[in-house]
ZALOPA-148516 format. One record per atom (N, C-alpha, C): x, z, y; residue number from 1; residue in three letters; atom name. Coordinates in Angstrom, 3 decimals. Each point is the difference from the previous one (the first is absolute). Layout:
<recs>
{east X up Z north Y num NUM residu ala atome CA}
...
</recs>
This chain:
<recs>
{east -26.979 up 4.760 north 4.275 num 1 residu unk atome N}
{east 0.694 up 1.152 north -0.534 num 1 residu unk atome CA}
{east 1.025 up -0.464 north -1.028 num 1 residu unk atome C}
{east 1.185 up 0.732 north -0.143 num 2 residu unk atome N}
{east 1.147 up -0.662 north -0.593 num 2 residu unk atome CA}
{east -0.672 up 0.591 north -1.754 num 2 residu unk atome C}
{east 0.758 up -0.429 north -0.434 num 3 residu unk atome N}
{east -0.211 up 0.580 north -1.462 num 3 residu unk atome CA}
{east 1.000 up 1.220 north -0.609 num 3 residu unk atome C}
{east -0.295 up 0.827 north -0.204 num 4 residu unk atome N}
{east 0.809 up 1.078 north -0.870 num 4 residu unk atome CA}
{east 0.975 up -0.259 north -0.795 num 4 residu unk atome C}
{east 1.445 up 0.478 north 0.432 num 5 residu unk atome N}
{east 1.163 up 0.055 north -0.637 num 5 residu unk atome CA}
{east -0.203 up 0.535 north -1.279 num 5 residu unk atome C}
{east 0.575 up -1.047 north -0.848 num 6 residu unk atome N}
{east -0.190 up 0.358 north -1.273 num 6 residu unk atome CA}
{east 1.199 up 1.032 north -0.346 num 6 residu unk atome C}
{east -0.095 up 0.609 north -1.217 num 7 residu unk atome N}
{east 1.380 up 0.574 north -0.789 num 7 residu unk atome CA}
{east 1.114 up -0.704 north -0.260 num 7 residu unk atome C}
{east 0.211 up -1.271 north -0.188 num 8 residu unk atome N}
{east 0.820 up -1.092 north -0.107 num 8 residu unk atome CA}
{east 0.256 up -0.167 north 0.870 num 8 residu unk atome C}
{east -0.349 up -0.413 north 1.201 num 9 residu unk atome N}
{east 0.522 up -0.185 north 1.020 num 9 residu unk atome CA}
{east 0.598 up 1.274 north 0.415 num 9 residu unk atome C}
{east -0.504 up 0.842 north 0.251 num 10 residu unk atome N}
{east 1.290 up 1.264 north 0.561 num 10 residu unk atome CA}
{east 0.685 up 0.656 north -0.895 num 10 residu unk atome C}
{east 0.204 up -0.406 north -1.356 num 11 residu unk atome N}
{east 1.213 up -0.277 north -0.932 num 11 residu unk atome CA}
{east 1.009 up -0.787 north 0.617 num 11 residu unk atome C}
{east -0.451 up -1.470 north 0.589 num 12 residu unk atome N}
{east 0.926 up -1.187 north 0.217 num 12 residu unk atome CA}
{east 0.383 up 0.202 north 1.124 num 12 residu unk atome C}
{east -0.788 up 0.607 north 0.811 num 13 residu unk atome N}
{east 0.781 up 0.448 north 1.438 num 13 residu unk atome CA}
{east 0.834 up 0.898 north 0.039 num 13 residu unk atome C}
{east 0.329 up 0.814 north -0.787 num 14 residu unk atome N}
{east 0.983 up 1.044 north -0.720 num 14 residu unk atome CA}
{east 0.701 up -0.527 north -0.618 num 14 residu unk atome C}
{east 0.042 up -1.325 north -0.602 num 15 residu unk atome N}
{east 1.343 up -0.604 north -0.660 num 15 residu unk atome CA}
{east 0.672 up -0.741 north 0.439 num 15 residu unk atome C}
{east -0.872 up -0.867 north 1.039 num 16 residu unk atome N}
{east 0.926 up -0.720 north 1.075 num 16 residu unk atome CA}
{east 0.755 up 0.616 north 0.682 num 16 residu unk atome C}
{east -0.828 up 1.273 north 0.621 num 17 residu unk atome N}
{east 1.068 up 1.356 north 1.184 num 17 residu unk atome CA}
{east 0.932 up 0.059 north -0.588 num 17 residu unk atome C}
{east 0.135 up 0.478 north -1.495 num 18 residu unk atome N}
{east 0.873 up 0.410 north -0.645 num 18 residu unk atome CA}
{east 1.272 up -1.390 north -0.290 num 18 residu unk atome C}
{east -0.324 up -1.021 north 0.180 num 19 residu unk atome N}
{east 0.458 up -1.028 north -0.454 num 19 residu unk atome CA}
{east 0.914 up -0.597 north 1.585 num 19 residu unk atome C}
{east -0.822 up 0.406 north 0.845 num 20 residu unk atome N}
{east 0.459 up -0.404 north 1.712 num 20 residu unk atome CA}
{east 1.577 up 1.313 north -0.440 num 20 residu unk atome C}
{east -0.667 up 1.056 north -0.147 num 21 residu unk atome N}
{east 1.461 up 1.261 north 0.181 num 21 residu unk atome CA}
{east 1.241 up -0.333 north -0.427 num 21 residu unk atome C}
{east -0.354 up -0.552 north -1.003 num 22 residu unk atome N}
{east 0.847 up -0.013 north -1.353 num 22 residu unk atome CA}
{east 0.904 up -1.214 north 0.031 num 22 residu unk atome C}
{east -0.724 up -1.341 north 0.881 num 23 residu unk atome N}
{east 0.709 up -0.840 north 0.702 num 23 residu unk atome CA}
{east 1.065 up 0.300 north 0.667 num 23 residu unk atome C}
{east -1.023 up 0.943 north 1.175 num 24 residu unk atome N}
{east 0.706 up 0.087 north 0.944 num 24 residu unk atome CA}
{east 1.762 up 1.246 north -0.063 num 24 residu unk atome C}
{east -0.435 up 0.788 north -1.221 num 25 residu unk atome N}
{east 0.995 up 0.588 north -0.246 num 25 residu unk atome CA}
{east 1.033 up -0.662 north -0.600 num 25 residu unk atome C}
{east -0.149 up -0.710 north -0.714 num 26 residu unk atome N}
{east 0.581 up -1.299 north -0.707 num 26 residu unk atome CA}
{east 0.688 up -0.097 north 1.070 num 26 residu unk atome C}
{east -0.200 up -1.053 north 0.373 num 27 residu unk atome N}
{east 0.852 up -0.371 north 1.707 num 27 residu unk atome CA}
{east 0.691 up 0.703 north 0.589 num 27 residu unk atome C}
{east -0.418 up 1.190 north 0.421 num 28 residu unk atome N}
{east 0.871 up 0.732 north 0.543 num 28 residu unk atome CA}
{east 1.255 up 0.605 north -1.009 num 28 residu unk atome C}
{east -0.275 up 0.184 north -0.643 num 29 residu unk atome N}
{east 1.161 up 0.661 north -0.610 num 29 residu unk atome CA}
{east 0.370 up -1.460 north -1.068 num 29 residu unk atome C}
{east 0.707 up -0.723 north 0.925 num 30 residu unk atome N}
{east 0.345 up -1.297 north -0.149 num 30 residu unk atome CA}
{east -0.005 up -0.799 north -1.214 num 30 residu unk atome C}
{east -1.290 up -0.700 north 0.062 num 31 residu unk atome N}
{east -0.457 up -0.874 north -1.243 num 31 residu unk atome CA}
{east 0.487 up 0.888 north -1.564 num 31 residu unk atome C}
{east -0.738 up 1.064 north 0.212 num 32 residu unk atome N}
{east -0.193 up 0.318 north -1.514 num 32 residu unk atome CA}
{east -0.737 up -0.073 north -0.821 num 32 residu unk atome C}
{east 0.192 up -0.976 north -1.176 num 33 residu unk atome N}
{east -1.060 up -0.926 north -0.897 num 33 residu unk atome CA}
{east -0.665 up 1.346 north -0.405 num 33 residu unk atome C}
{east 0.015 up 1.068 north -0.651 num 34 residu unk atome N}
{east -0.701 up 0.159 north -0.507 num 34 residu unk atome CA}
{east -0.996 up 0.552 north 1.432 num 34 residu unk atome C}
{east -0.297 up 0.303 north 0.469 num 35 residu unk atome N}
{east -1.323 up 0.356 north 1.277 num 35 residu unk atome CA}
{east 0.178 up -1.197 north 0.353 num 35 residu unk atome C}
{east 0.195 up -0.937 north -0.259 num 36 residu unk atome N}
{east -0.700 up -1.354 north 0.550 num 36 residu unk atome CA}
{east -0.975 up -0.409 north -0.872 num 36 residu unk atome C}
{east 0.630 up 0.052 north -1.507 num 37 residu unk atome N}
{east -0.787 up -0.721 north -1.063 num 37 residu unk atome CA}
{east -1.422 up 1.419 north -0.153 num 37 residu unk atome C}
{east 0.170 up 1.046 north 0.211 num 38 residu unk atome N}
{east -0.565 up 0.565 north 0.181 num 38 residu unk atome CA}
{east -1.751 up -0.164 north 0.838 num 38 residu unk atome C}
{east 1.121 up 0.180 north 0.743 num 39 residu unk atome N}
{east -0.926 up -0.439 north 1.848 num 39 residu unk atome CA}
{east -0.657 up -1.585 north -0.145 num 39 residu unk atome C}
{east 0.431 up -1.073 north -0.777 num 40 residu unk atome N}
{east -0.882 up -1.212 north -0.412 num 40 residu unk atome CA}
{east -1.161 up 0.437 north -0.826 num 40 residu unk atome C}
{east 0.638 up 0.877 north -0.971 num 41 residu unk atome N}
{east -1.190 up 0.029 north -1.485 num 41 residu unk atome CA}
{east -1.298 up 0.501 north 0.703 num 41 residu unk atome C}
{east 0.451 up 1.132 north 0.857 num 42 residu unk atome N}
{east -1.027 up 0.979 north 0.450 num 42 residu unk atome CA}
{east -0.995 up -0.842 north 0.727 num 42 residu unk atome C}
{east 0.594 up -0.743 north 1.309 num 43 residu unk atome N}
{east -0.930 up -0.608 north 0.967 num 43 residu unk atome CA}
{east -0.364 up -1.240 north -1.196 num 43 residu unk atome C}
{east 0.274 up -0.634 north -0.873 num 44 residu unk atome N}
{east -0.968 up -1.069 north -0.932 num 44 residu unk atome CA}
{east -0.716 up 0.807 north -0.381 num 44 residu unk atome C}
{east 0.174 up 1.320 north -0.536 num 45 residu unk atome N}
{east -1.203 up 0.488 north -0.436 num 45 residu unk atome CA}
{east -1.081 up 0.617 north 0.820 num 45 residu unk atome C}
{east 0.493 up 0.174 north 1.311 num 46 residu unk atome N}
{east -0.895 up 0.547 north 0.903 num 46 residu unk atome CA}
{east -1.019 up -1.168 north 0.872 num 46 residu unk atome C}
{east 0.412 up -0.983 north -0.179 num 47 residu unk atome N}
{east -0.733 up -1.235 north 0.377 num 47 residu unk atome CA}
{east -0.874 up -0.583 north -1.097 num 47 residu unk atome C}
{east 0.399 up 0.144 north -1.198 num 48 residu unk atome N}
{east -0.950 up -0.137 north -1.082 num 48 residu unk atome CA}
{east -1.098 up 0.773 north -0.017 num 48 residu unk atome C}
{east 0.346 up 1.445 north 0.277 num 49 residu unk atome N}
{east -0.826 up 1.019 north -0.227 num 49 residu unk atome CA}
{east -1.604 up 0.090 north 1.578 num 49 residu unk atome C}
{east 1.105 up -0.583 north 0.947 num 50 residu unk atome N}
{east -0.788 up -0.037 north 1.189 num 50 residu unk atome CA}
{east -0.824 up -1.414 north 0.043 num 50 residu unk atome C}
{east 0.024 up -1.275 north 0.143 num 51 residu unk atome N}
{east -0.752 up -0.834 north -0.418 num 51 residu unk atome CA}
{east -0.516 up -0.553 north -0.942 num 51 residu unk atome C}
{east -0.002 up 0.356 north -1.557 num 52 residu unk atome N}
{east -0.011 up -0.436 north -1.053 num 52 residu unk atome CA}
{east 1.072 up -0.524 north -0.989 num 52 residu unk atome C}
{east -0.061 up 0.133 north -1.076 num 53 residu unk atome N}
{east 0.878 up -0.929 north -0.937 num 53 residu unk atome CA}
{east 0.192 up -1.676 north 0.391 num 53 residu unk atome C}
{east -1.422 up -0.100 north 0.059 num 54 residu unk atome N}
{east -0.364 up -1.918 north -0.133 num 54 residu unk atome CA}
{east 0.060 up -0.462 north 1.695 num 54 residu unk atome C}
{east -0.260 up 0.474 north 0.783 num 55 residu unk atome N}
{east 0.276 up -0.034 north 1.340 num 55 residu unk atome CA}
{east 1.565 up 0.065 north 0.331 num 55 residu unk atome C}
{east 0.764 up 0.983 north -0.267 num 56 residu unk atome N}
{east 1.361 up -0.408 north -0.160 num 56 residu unk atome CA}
{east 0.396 up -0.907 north -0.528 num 56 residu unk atome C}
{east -0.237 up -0.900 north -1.042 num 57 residu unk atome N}
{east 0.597 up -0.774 north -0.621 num 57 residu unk atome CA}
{east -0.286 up -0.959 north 0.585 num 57 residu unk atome C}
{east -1.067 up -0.191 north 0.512 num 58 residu unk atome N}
{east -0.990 up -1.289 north 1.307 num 58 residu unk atome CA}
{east 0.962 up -0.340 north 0.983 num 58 residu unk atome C}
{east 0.352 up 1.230 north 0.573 num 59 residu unk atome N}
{east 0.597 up -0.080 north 1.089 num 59 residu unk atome CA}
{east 1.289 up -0.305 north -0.307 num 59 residu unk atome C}
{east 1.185 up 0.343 north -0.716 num 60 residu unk atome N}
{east 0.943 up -0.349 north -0.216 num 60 residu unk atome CA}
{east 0.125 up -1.440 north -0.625 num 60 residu unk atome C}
{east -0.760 up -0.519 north -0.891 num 61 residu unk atome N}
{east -0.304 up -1.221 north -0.574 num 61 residu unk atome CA}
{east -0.661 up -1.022 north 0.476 num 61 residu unk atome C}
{east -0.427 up 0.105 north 1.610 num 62 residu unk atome N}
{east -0.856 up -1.190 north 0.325 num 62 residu unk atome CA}
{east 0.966 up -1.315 north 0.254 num 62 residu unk atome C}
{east 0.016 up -1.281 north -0.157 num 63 residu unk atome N}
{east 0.871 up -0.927 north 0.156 num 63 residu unk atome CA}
{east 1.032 up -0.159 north 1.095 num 63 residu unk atome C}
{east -0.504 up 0.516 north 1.491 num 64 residu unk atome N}
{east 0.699 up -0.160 north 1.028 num 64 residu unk atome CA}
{east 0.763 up 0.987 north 0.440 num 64 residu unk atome C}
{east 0.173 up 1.294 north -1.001 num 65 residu unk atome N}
{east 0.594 up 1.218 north -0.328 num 65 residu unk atome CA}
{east 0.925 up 0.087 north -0.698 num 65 residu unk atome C}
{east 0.535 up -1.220 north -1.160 num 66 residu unk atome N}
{east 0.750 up 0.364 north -0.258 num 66 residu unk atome CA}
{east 1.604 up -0.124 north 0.046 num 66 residu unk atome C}
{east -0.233 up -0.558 north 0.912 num 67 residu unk atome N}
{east 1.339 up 0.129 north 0.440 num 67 residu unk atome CA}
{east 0.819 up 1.384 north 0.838 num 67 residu unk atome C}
{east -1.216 up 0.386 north 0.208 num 68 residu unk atome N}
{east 0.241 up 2.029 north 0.542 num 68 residu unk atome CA}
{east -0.076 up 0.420 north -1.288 num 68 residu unk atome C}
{east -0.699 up -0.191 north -1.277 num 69 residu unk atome N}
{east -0.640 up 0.860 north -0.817 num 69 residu unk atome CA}
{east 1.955 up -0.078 north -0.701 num 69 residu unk atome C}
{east 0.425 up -1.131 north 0.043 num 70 residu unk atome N}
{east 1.495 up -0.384 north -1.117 num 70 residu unk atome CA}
{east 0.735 up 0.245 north 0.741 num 70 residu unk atome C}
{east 0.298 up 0.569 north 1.440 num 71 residu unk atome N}
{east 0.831 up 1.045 north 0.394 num 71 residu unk atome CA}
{east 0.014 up 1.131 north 0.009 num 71 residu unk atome C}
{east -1.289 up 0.047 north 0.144 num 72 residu unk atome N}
{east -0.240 up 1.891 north -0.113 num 72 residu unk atome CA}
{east 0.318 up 0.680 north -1.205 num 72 residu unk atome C}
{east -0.862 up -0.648 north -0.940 num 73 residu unk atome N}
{east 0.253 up 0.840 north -1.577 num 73 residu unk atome CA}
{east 1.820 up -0.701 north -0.326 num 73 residu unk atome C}
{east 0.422 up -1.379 north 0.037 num 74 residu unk atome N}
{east 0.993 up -0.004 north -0.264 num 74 residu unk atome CA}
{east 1.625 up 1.060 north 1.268 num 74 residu unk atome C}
{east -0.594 up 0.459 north 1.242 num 75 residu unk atome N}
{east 0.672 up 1.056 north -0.393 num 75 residu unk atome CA}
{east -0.107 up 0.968 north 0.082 num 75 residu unk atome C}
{east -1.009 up 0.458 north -0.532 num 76 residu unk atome N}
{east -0.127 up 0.988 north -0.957 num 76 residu unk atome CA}
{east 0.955 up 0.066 north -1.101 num 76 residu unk atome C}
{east -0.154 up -0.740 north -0.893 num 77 residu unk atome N}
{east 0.786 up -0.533 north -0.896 num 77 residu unk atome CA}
{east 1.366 up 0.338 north 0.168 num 77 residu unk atome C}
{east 0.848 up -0.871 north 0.702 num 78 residu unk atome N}
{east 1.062 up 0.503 north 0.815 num 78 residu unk atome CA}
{east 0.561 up 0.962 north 0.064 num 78 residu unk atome C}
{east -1.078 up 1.281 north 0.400 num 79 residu unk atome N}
{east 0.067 up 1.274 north 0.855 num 79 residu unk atome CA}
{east 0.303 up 0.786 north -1.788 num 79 residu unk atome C}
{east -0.768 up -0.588 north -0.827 num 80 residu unk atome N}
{east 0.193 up 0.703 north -1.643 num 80 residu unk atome CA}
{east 0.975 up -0.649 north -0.653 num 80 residu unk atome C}
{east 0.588 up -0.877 north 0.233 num 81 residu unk atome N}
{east 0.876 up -0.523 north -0.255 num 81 residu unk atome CA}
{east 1.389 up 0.645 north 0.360 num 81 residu unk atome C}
{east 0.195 up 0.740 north 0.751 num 82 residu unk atome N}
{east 1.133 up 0.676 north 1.076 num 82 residu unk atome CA}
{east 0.604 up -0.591 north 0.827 num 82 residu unk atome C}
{east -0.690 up -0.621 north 0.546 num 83 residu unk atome N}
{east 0.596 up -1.073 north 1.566 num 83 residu unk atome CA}
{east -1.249 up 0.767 north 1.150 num 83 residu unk atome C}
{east -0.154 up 1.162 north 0.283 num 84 residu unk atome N}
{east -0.791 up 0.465 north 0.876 num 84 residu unk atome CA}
{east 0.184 up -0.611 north 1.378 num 84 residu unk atome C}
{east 0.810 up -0.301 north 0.687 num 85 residu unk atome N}
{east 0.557 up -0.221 north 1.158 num 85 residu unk atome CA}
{east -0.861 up -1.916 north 0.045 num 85 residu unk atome C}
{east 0.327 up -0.328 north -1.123 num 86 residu unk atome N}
{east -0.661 up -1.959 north 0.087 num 86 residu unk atome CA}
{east -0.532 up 0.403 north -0.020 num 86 residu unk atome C}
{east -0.658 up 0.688 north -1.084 num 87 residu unk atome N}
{east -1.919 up 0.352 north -0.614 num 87 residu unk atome CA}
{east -0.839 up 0.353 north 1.523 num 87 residu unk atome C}
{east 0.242 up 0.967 north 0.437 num 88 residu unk atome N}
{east -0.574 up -0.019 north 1.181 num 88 residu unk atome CA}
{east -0.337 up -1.218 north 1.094 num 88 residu unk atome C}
{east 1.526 up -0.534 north 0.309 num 89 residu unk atome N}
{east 0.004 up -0.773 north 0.920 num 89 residu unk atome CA}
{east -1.254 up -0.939 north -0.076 num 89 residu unk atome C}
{east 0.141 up -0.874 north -1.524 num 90 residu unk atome N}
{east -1.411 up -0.581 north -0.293 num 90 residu unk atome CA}
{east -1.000 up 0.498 north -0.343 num 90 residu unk atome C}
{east -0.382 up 1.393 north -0.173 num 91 residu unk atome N}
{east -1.028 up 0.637 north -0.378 num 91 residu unk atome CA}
{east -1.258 up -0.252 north 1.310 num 91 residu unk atome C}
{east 1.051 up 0.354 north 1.070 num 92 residu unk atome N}
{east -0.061 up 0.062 north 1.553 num 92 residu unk atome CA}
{east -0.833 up -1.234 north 0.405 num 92 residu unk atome C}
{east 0.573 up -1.291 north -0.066 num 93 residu unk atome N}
{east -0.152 up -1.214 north -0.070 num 93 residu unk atome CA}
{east -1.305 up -0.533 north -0.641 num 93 residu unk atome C}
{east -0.035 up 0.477 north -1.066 num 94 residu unk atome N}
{east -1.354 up -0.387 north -0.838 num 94 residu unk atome CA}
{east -1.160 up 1.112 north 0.782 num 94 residu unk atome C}
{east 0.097 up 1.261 north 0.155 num 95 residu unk atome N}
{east -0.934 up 0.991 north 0.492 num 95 residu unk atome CA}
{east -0.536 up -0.543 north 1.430 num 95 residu unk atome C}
{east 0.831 up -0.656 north 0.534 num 96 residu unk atome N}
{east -0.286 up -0.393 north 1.592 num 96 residu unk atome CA}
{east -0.523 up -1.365 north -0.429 num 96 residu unk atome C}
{east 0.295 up -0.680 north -0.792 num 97 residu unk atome N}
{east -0.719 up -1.452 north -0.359 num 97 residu unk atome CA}
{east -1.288 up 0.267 north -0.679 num 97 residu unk atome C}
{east -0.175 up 1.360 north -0.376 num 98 residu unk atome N}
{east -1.705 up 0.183 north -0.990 num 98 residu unk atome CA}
{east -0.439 up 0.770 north 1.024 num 98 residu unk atome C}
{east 0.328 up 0.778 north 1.056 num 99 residu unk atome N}
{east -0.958 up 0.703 north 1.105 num 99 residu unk atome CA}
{east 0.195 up 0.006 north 1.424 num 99 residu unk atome C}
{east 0.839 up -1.005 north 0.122 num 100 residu unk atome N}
{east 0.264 up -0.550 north 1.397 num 100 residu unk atome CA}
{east -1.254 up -0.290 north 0.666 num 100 residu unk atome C}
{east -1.332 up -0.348 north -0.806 num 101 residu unk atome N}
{east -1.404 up -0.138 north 0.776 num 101 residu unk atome CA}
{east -0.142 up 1.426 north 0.485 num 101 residu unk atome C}
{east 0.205 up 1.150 north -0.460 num 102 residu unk atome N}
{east -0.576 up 1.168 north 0.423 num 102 residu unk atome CA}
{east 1.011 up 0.628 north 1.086 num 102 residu unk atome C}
{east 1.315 up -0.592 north 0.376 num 103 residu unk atome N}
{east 0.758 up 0.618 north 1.269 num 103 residu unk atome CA}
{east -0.806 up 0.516 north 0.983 num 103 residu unk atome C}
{east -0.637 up -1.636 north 0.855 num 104 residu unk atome N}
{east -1.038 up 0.047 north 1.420 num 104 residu unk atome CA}
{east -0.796 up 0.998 north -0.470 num 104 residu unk atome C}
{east -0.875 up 0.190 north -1.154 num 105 residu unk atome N}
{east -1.194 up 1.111 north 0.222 num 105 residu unk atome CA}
{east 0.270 up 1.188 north -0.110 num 105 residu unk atome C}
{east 1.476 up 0.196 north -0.736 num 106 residu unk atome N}
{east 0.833 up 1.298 north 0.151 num 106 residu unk atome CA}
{east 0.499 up 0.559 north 1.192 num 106 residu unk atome C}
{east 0.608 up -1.143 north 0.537 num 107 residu unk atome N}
{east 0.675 up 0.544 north 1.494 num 107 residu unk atome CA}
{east -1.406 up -0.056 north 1.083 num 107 residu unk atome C}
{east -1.002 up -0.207 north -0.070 num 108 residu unk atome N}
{east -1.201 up -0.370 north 0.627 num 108 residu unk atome CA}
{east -0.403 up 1.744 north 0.069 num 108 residu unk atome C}
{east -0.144 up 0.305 north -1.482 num 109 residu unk atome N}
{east -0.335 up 1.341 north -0.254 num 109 residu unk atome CA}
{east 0.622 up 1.382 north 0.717 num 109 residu unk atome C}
{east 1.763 up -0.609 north -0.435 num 110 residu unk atome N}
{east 1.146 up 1.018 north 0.540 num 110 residu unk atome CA}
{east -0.119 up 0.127 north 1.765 num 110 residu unk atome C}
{east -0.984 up -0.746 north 0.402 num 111 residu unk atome N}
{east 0.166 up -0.352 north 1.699 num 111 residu unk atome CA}
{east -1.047 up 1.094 north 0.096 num 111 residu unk atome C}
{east -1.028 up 0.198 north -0.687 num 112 residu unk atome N}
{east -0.857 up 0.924 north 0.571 num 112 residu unk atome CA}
{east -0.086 up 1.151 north 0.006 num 112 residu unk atome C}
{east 1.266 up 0.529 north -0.689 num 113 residu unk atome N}
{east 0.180 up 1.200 north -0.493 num 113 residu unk atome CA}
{east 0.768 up 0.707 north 1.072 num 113 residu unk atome C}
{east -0.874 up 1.430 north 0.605 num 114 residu unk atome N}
{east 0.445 up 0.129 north 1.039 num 114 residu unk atome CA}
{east 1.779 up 0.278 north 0.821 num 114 residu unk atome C}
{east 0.987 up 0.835 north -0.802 num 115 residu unk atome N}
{east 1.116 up -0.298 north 0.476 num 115 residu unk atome CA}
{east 1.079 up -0.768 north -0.422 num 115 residu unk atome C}
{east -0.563 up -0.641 north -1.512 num 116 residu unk atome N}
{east 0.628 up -1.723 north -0.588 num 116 residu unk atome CA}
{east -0.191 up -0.507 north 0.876 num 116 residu unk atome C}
{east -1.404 up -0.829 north 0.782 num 117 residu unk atome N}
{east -0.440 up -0.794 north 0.705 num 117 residu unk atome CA}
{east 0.733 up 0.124 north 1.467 num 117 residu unk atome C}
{east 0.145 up 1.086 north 0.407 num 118 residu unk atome N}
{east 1.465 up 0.210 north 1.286 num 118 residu unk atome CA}
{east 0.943 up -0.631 north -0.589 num 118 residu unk atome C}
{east 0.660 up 0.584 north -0.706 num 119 residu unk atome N}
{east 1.222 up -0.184 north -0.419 num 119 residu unk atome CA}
{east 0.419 up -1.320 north -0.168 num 119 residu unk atome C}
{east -0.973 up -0.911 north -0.984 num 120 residu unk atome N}
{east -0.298 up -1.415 north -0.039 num 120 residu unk atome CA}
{east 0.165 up -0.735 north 1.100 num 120 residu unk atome C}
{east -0.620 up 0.435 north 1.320 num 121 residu unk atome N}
{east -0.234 up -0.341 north 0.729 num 121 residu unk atome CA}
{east 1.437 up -0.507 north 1.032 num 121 residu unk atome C}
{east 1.058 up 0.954 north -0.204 num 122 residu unk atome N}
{east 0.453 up 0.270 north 0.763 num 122 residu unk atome CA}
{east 1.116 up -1.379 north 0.526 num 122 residu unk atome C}
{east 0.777 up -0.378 north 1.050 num 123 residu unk atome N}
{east 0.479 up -1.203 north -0.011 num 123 residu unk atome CA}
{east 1.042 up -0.509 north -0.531 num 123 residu unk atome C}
{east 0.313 up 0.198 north -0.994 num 124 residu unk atome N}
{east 1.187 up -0.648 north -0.849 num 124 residu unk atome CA}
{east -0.787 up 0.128 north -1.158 num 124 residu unk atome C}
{east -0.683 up 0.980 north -0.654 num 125 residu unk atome N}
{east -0.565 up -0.439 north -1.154 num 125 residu unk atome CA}
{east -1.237 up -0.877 north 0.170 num 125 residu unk atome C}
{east -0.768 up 0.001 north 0.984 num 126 residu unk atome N}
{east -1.260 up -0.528 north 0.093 num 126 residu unk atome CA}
{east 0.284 up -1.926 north -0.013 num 126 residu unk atome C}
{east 1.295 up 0.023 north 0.166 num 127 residu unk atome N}
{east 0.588 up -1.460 north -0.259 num 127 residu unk atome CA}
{east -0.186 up -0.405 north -1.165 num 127 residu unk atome C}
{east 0.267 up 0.573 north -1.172 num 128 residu unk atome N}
{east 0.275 up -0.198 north -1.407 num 128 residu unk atome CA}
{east -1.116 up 0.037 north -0.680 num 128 residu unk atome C}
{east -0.835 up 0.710 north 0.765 num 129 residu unk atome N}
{east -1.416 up 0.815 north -0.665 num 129 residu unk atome CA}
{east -0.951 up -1.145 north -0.121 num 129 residu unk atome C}
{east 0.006 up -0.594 north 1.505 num 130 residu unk atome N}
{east -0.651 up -0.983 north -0.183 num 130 residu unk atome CA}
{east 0.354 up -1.387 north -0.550 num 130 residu unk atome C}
{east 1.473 up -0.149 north -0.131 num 131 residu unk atome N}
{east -0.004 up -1.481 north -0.818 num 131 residu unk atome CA}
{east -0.411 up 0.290 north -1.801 num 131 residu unk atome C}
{east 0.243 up 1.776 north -0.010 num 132 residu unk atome N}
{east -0.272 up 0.199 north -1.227 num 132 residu unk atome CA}
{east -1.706 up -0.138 north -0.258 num 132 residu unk atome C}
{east -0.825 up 0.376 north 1.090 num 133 residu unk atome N}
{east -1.363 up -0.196 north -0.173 num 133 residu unk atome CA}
{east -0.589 up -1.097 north 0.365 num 133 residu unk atome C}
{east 1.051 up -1.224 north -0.063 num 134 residu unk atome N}
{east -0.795 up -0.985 north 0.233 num 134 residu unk atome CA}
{east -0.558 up -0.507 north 1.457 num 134 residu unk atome C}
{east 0.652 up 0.668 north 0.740 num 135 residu unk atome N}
{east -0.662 up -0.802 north 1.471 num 135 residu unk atome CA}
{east -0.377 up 1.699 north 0.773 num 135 residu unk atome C}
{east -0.804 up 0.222 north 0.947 num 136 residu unk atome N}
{east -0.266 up 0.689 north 0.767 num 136 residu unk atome CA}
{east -0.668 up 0.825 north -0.640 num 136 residu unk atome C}
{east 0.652 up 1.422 north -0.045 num 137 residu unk atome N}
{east -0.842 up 1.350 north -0.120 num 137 residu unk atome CA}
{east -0.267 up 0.897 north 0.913 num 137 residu unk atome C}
{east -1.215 up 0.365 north 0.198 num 138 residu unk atome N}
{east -0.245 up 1.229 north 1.377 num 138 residu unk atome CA}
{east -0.277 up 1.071 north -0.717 num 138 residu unk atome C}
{east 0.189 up 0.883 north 0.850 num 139 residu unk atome N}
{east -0.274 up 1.486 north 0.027 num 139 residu unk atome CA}
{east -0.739 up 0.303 north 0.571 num 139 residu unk atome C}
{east -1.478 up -0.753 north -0.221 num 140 residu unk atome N}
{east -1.127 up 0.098 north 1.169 num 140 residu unk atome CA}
{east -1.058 up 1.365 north -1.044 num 140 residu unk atome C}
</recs>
């Protein structure tokens, strides 16, 4: 049996959402620092809030991390700095260098989902899908 979602945690899952939007609005309405720097603060705090204080810092700080960990926060940096357009680019860079392990079990996931997993499937994306997941994914 799983264990019960704490209050913290569905705080942090509410600050990341909020932090994914706020990105993503950022972006669209073409690299505007402030909903970027925004959209960073929120999802750090929603990842703090969702795995711990000291667990975040684990994870961002383990030795073979940091070279994702000094792109990511540095652009961040960047992004508060008012160079949104770099800040991202490497924000990007470092985020895919600290969770590039979790793509395959993401797109693994996105396959089973019943009209993602079509869609995924289909033959021009199912090309990409799978070099993105690492080798062969079914829809079994």
């Amino acid at each position: 049996m799983l264990p019960a979602i704490t209050d913290f945690q569905k705080i942090g899952v509410g600050l990341a959402g909020f932090g994914f939007v706020f990105l993503f609005l950022g972006v669209v309405l073409l690299f505007d620092k402030g909903l970027l720097a925004i959209g960073n603060i929120l999802f750090l705090a929603g990842l703090a809030f969702l795995i711990g204080l000291d667990r975040t810092f684990r994870f961002f700080f383990q030795t073979h991390k940091w070279r994702g960990t000094a792109f990511f926060l540095g652009g961040i940096f960047i992004v508060l700095c008012g160079w949104p357009m770099i800040g991202m680019i490497v924000e990007c860079y470092g985020f895919f260098l600290l969770f590039g392990g979790f793509i395959p079990v993401a797109i693994n996931f996105l396959m089973r989902i019943p009209v993602l997993g079509t869609l995924l499937s289909l033959p021009g994306v199912s090309i990409v899908v799978n070099k993105l997941g690492g080798g062969s994914t079914s829809n079994v």
